[in-house]
Each structure stands twice: as structure tokens, then as C-alpha cells.
C-alpha positions as CSV (number, residue, x, y, z in Angstrom):
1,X,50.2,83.8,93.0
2,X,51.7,87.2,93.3
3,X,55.7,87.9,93.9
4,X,54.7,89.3,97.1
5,X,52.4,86.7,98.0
6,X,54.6,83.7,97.0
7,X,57.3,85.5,98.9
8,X,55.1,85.3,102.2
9,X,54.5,81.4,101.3
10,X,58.0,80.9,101.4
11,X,59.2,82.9,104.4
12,X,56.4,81.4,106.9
13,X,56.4,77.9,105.7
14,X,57.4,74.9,107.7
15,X,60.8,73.4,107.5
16,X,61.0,71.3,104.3
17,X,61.6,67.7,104.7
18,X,65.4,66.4,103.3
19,X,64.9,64.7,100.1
20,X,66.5,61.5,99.3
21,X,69.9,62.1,98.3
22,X,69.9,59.1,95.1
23,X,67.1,61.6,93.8
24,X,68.6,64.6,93.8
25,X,72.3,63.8,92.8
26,X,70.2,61.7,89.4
27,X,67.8,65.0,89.0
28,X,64.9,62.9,89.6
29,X,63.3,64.3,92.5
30,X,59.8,65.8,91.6
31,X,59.8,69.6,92.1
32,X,57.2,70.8,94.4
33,X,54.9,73.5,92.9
34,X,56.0,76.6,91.3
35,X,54.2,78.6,94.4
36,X,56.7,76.9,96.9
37,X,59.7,77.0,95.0
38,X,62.4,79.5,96.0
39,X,63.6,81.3,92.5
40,X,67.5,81.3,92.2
41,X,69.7,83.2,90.3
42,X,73.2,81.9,89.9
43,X,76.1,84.5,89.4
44,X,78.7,82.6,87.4
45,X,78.2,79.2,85.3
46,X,81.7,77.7,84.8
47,X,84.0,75.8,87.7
48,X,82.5,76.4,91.1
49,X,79.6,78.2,90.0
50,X,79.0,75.2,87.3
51,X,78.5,72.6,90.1
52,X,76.4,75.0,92.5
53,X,74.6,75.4,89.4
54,X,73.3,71.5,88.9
55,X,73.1,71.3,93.0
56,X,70.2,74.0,93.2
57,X,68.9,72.5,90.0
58,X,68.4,69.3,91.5
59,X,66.7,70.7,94.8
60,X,63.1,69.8,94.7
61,X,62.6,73.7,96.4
62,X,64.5,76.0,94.2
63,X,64.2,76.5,91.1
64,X,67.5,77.9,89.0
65,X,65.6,80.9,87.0
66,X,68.6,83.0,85.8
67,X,72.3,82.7,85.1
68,X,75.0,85.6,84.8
69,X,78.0,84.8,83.1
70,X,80.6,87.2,82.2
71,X,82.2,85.0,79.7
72,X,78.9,83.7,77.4
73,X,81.4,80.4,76.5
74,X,81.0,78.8,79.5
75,X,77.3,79.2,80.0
76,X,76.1,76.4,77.1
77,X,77.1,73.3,79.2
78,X,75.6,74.5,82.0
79,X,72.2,76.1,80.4
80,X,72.1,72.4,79.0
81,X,73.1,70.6,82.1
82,X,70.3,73.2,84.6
83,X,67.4,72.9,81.5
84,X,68.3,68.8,81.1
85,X,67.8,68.4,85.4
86,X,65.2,70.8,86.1
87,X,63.1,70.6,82.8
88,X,62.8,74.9,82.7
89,X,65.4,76.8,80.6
90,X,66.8,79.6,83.2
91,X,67.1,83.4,81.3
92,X,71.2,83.8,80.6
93,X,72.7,87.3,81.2
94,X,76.3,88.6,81.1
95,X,75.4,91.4,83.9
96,X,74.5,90.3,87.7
97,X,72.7,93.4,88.0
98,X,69.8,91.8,86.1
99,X,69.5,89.3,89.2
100,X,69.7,92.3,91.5
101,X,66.6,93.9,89.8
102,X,64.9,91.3,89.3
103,X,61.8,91.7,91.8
104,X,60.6,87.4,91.4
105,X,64.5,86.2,92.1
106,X,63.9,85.0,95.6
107,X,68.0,84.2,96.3
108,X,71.5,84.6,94.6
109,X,74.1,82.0,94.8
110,X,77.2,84.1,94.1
111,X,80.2,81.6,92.8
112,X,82.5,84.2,91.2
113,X,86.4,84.6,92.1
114,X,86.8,86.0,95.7
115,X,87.0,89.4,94.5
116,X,83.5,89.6,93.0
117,X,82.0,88.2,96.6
118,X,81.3,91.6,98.0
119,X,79.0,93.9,95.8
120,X,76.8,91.2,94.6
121,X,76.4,90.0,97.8
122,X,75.1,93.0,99.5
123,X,73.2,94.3,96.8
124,X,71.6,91.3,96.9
125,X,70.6,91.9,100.6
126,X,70.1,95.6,99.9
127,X,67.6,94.4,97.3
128,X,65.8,92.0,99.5
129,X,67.3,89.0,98.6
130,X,68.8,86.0,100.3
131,X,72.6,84.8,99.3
132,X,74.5,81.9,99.6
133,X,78.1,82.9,98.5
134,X,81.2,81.2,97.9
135,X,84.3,81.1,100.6
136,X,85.9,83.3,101.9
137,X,83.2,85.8,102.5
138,X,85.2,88.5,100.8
139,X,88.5,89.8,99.2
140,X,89.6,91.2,102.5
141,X,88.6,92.0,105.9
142,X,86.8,95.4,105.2
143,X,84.7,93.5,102.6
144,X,83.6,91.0,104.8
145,X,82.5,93.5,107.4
146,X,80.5,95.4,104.9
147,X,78.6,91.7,103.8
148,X,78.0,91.1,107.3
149,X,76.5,94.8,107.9
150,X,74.0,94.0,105.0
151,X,73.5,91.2,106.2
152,X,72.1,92.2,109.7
153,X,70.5,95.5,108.6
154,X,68.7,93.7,106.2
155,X,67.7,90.7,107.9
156,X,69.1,88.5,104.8
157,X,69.6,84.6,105.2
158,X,73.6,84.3,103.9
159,X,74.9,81.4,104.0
160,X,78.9,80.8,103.4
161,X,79.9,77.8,101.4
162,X,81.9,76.0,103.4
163,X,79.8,72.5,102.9
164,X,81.8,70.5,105.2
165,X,80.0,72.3,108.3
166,X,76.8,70.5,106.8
167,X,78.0,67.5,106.2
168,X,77.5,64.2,108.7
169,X,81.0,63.4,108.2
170,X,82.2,67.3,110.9
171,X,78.5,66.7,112.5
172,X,79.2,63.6,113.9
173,X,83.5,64.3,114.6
174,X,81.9,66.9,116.6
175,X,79.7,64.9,118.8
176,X,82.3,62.5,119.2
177,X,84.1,65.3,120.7
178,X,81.4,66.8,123.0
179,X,81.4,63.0,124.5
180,X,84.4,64.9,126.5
181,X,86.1,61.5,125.0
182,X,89.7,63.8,124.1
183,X,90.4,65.3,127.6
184,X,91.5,68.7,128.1
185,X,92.3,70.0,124.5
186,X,94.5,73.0,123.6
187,X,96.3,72.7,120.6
188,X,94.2,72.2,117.0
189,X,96.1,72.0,113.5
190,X,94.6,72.2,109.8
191,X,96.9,71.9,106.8
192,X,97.6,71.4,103.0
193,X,99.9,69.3,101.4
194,X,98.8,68.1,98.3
195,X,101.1,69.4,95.4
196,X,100.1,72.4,93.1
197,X,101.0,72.7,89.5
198,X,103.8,75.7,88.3
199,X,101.7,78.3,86.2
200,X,104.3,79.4,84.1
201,X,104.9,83.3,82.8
202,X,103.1,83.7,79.8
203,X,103.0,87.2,78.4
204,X,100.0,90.0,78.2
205,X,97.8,89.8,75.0
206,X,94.5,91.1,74.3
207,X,91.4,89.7,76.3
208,X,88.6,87.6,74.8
209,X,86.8,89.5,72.6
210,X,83.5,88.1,74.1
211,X,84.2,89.1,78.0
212,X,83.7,92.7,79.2
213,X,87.8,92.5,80.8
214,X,87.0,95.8,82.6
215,X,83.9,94.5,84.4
216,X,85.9,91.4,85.3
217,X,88.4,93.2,86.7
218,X,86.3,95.1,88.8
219,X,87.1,96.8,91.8
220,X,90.8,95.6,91.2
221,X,93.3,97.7,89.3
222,X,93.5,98.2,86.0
223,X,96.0,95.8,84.3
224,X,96.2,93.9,80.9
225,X,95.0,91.3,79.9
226,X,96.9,88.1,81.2
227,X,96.0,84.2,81.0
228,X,97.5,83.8,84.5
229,X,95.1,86.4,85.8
230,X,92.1,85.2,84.9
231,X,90.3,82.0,84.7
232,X,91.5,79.1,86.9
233,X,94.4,81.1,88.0
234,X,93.3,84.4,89.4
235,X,93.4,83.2,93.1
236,X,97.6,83.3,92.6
237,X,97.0,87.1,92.7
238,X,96.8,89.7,95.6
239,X,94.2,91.6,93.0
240,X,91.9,88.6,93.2
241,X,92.4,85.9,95.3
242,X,93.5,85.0,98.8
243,X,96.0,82.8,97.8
244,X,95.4,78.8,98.6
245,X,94.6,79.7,102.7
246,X,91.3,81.3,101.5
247,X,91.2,78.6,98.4
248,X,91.3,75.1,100.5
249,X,92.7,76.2,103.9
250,X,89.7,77.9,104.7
251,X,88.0,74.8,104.5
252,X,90.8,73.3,107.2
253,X,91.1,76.0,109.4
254,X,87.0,76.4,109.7
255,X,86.8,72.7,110.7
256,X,90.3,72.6,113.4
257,X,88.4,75.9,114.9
258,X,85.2,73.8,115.1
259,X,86.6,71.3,116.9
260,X,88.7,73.1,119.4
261,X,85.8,75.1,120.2
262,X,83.4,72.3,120.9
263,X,85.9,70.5,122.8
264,X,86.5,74.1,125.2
265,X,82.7,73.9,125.1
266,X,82.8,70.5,126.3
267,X,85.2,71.9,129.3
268,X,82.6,74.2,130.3
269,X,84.0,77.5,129.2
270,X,82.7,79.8,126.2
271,X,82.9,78.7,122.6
272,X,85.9,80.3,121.1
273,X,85.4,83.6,118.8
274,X,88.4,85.6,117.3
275,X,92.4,85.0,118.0
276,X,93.8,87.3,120.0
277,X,97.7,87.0,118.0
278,X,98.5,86.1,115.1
279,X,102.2,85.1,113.7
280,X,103.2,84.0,110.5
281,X,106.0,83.1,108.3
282,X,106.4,82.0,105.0
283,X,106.8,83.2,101.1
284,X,106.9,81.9,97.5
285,X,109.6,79.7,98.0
286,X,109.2,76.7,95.4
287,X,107.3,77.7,92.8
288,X,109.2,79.6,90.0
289,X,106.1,81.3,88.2
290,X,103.6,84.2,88.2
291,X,102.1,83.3,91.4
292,X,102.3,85.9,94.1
293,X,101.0,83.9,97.3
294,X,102.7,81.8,99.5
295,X,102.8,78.3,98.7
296,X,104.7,77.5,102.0
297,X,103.2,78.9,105.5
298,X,103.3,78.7,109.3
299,X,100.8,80.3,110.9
300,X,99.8,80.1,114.4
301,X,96.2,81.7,115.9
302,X,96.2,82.3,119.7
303,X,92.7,82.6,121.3
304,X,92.3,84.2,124.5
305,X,90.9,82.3,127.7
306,X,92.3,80.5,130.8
307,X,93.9,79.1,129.4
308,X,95.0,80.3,126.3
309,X,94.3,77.9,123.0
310,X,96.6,77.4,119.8
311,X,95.6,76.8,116.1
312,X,98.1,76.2,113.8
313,X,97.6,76.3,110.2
314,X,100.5,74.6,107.9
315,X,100.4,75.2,104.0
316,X,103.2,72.7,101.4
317,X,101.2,73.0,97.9
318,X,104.8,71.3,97.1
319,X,104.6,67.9,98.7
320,X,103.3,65.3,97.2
321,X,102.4,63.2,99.9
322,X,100.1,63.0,103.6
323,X,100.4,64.0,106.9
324,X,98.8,62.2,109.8
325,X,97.1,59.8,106.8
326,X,95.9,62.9,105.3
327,X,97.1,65.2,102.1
328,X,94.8,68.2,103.6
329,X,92.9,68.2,107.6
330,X,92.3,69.0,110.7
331,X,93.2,67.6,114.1
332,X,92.5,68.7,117.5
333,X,94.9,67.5,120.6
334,X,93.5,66.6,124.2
335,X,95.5,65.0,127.1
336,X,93.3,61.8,126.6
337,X,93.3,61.1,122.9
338,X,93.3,63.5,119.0
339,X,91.1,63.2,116.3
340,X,92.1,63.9,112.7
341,X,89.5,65.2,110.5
342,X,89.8,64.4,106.5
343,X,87.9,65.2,103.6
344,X,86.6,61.7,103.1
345,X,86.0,60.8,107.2
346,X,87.6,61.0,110.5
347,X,89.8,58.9,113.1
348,X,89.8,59.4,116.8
349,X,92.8,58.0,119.2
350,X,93.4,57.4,122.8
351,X,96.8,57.7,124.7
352,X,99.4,55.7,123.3
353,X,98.2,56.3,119.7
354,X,95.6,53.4,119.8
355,X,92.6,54.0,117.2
356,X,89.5,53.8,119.0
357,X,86.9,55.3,116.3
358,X,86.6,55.9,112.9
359,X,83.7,57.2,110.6
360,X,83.5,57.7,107.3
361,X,82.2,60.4,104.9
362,X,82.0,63.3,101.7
363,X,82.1,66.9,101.6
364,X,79.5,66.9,99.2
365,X,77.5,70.5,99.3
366,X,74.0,68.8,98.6
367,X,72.9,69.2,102.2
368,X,74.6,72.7,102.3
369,X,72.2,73.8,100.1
370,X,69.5,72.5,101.3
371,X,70.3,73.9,104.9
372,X,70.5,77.5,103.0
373,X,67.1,76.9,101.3
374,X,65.4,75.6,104.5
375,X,66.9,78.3,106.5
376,X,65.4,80.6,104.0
377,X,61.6,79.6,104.8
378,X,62.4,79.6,108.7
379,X,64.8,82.4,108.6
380,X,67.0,80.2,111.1
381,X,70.7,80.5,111.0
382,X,72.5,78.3,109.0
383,X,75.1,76.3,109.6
384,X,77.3,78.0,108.2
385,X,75.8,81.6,109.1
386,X,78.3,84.2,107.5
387,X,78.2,86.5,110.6
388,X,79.2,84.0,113.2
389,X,80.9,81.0,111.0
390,X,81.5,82.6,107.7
391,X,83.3,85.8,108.5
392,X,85.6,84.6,111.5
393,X,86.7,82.2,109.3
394,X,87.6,84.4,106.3
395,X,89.1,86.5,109.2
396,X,91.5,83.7,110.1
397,X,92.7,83.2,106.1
398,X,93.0,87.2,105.7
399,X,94.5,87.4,108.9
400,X,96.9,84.8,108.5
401,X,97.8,86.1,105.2
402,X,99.1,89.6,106.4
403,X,101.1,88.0,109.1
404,X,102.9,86.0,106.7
405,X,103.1,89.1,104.5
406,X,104.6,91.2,107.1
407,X,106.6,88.4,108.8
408,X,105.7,88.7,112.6
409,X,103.3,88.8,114.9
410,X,99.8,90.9,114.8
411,X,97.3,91.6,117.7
412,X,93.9,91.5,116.4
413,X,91.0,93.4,118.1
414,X,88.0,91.7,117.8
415,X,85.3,94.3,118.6
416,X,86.5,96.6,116.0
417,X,88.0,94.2,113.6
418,X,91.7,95.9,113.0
419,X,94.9,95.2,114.3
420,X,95.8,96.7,117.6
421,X,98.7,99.5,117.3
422,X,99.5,98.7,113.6
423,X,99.3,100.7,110.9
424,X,101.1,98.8,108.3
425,X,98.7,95.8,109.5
426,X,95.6,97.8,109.2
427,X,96.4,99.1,105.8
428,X,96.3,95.5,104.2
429,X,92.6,94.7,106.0
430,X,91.0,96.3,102.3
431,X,92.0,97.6,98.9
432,X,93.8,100.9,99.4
433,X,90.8,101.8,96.6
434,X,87.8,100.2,94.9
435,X,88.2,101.1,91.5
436,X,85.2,103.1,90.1
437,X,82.3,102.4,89.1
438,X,82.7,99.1,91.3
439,X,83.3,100.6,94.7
440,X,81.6,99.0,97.7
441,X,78.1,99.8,98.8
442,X,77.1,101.8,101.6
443,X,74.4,99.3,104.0
């Protein structure tokens, strides 16, 4: 069957069945034929990428045909691991470009550091293919714009991946919540409190003489070479990262807005969309290292409406122990009971604190794949659809981080994506450059 032709296949076939989770988590599941299975390739091998790597290797659908890696070391494990679960060796690049031209690559699944999310993302859509990329959407706000221009001008299938919105464990805390069982809700909260490590200062030396540093580097300026600032550490950095609100709060925040927005939904108003103000406070107050993000932060999010709703995002990568039973969550607040939303389950509680529900459950991104590669042969939505899930919640973390950055309170305008009335504001939305040769795509 041609490219073209198998392309077709895939794009008007039914919805696949799920596949039994044992299977796939052992690599057991039998693949269905090469005609049907969407070709994946992977850009990055190691840490995030590593896992996403085995997950798409597992699915019956997909088949992992190519792997970009910047830095060839980390690639054996995972060319071993992919060959061992799939039984097909993928090709092994140090370029994502090859995956861009590549006509028979079907998809990309982009697990890079934030600040590689952008440009292989929409050339990706540019070049006809689907995406599922790692949270936040971008490095910033103008990025995340751009991804979600390809994205619709294209007609790509992107999916964002923040698994928990396909997991059973937020599925079913949000029906509980559409039973209209919390009362009139107003106030939602997410938060972090499980304790970071210090990352020390160690001086510049040269770069691995195997990685292409300038490539890595990317559209962020030119600096040395410096084990903090690369590897497991970049996301410390304005250059790279979004500090740990677009690391794990993301995760938080996406799931308190879920909630407060079905429970307005159950009310029978609209489903919530952007904040209207934003305040924050905060700094690098503990940690005595190279970091440059906050690890302490208040922020609060107002959304418009009658009447006005709250979400409150609290980081501590200091303190060692839980809040409300849990080191990182979500909780939403009603006038007849709460709910508190974990990484491992969820409680629910009536007036006078009284538990009256509790459910358990993962955050494992099995079904979030699965939901990519289905939506790719119906062209559906996904769940976690980067225009309408993906970016506003990447707009909350970048958001949040400038008005922590600046100290006060920001007015966001939601058609047009920039802060009302503020210059200094506006000028932190994208990089004041993107660093030729990697600047960011026209759509």
C-alpha cells in the first residue's frame, strides 16, 4: 500500500478498540498490520521522551519508526528497549528535521525541553503531520499561539501531554462533580509541595563532544556550556524552561480549572475560558543555587462571570511534607462539600468535613496515547486538544510566571492574547529574539 493510500486508511477508519492494558504495559499486545499502523517518530529518547518512547511502542496502532536524539548516548537503551517491545528496529537520527521530511512518518511525539516544543511542532503540521507534544505547549505565550495557528490552518490532530485529562482517575472526579453533589463552587486551588533538591553552581566547561551544543541551544541565547543548563536541569532556566509551574504545576492547575469549570457548567452557566487578572508573588527564596525560577509562589487567576471565580495556584518545592493529604493537587470548594484531586485518586466531602466518596487511580499516559492515536483516524479532538485544553493551560503557567516576575497584578485579554495596557507585561509573552537559524515559522 502506497504512503498516500495507507494515509487515507488511517484517516477514515473507525475508532480503534482500547486494548487491554496488562498487554500493552508487558509489550505483548499483537500489532495490527503494517497498513493500519500509524508511523511515529519520536523527537528525543532520554527522560520523558524515553518513556513516551516504550508507550507508543507498546500500542498495537503505532508503530515507533524513527528516533532523533541530539545526544547519540542516550539513544542505545531506548533503541533496545523500542526494538525488544515492538520487534522492528526504528532508524536513529541526531537531526528532527529527518522526521519533518520524511513523507511515510504519519505523527511526531515531540518530548524535548520546553524550549524545543515550538518549531518541531509546527513544522510538523506544516509538513502534514499529526503531533502529540510534551507540556506546556511552548516556551512562552507567542510560541504557543503560533503552535495553535498551525494547528488550525493545517487541520493537524495535536494533542498536549497532560495524561491526567485521560485518565479514569479526573474522568470520573469530574462526573462526581457534574452530579451538582458540591453546591455552588467558586474558589479552586492546585499546588506543589514536595521538596526539590539544591543544584549547586558548578562552573562552565566545554560541551560533550558528541552533542551539536549550538543546536541544543537553539532559539535561546548563546551561552557556554554549563551542566546546570542542560540535561535534567534546564527547566531552572528562563532560556529553557518555565520553571516547576510549567514542570508539575501545569499538571495541577489544568486539573483545579477542570473542575471549577465543570462544576460552573453544572450551575448552568458557560464553561470557564481565560482569567481575566492575574496576581502573583513570590521569588527564589530557599534555594541557594543556579536556579533562576521561583521555588516559592502565590498566584491567584480571576475568571470573569456572575459571579466572578478564583483559582489559586500555591508552589513550596521546599517542604517536605502534604497539604490536604496530598504533596501536589487540586481541590475545588462548593457551599455543599470540596473535593481534592491527587495524583494517585480523589476524595470528595460534605459540610462539616465528612468524607462521603473516594476513588482511586494513576496518571499513567497509556490511555493518553491512545486517545491521540484514535483521534488521529477520526480526526476528533482529543482530550487534551492543544487549542482549547492545551494552550489555556500553558497560558495560566506563563501567565502566572510574569506576574510573579513583575510582582502585581496583570489584566489579560483573551481575544488577542496580551496583557491589557502593559508594556512591560507584554514584552515577557516571547523571546525578545529567536536566535537564527532557529527562529519560529511563519503558518
Amino acid at each position: 500500500m502506497s504512503t498516500h493510500s495507507r494515509r487515507q486508511f488511517i484517516a477514515h477508519s473507525a475508532t480503534v478498540a482500547a486494548f487491554p492494558y496488562v498487554l500493552t504495559q508487558r509489550g505483548l499486545a499483537a500489532k495490527k498490520p503494517a497498513s493500519e499502523r500509524i508511523r511515529v517518530g519520536m523527537v528525543g529518547a532520554a527522560g520523558r521522551a524515553g518513556s513516551l518512547n516504550s508507550i507508543f511502542a507498546r500500542n498495537p496502532n503505532a508503530e515507533v519508526v524513527s528516533i532523533a536524539e541530539i545526544d547519540p548516548r542516550r539513544t542505545a537503551q531506548t533503541l533496545q528497549r523500542v526494538t525488544e517491545i515492538q520487534g522492528h528496529k526504528p532508524r536513529i537520527t541526531t537531526d528532527f528535521r529527518k522526521l519533518i521530511e520524511d513523507d511515510s512518518i504519519d505523527a511526531l511525539c515531540v518530548g524535548t525541553p520546553d524550549h524545543w516544543h515550538a518549531i518541531p511542532t509546527i513544522l510538523g503540521c506544516l509538513a502534514g503531520k499529526d503531533v502529540y507534544v510534551e507540556k506546556p505547549d511552548g516556551h512562552n505565550i507567542v510560541e504557543g499561539q503560533r503552535m495553535v495557528a498551525a494547528m488550525r490552518k493545517h487541520k493537524r490532530i495535536v494533542q498536549m501531554g497532560s495524561q491526567h485529562r485521560s485518565t479514569e482517575r479526573l474522568q470520573s472526579a469530574l462526573a462526581y462533580i457534574r452530579e451538582g453533589r458540591l453546591g455552588k463552587c467558586l474558589v479552586a486551588k492546585a499546588w506543589e509541595s514536595s521538596k526539590q533538591g539544591n543544584i549547586g553552581r558548578p562552573a562552565d566547561g566545554p560541551a560533550p563532544k558528541e552533542v551539536d551544543y549550538d543546536m541544543w541551544l537553539g532559539s535561546a541565547p548563546k551561552r557556554p556550556f554549563n551542566p546546570n543548563r542542560f540535561h535534567g536541569r534546564w527547566r531552572w532556566f528562563y532560556d529553557y524552561g518555565s520553571g516547576d509551574l510549567g514542570n508539575d504545576g501545569v499538571h495541577r492547575l489544568d486539573m483545579a480549572y477542570a473542575a471549577l469549570s465543570a462544576a460552573v457548567e453544572t450551575e448552568g452557566e458557560a464553561p470557564l475560558r481565560m482569567p481575566r487578572k492575574i496576581s502573583g508573588t513570590g521569588g527564589k527564596w530557599y534555594f541557594d543555587d543556579d536556579q533562576e525560577w521561583p521555588d516559592t509562589m502565590q498566584v491567584s487567576y480571576e475568571y470573569p462571570g456572575k459571579p466572578p471565580r478564583v483559582l489559586t495556584y500555591e508552589m513550596r518545592v521546599w517542604a517536605p511534607y502534604h497539604y490536604l493529604g496530598e504533596m501536589e493537587g487540586s481541590a475545588v470548594f462548593g457551599d455543599k462539600g470540596y473535593i481534592i484531586i491527587g495524583n494517585n485518586g480523589w476524595r470528595a466531602y460534605e459540610r462539616g468535613g465528612k468524607l462521603v466518596k473516594e476513588h482511586g487511580g494513576n496518571s499513567d499516559a497509556t490511555p493518553h496515547v491512545q486517545d491521540f492515536l484514535d483521534c488521529i483516524k477520526t480526526r476528533k479532538r482529543p482530550l487534551c486538544d492543544l487549542e482549547t485544553v492545551g494552550h489555556p493551560a500553558s497560558v495560566l503557567c506563563h501567565a502566572g510566571n510574569i506576574a510573579t516576575r513583575l510582582g502585581r497584578t496583570i489584566t489579560f485579554d483573551e481575544q488577542t492574547e496580551t496583557f491589557v495596557n502593559d508594556d512591560q507585561a507584554n514584552a515577557m509573552r516571547g523571546r525578545s529574539e529567536w536566535r537564527k537559524p532557529w527562529v519560529l515559522p511563519e503558518v
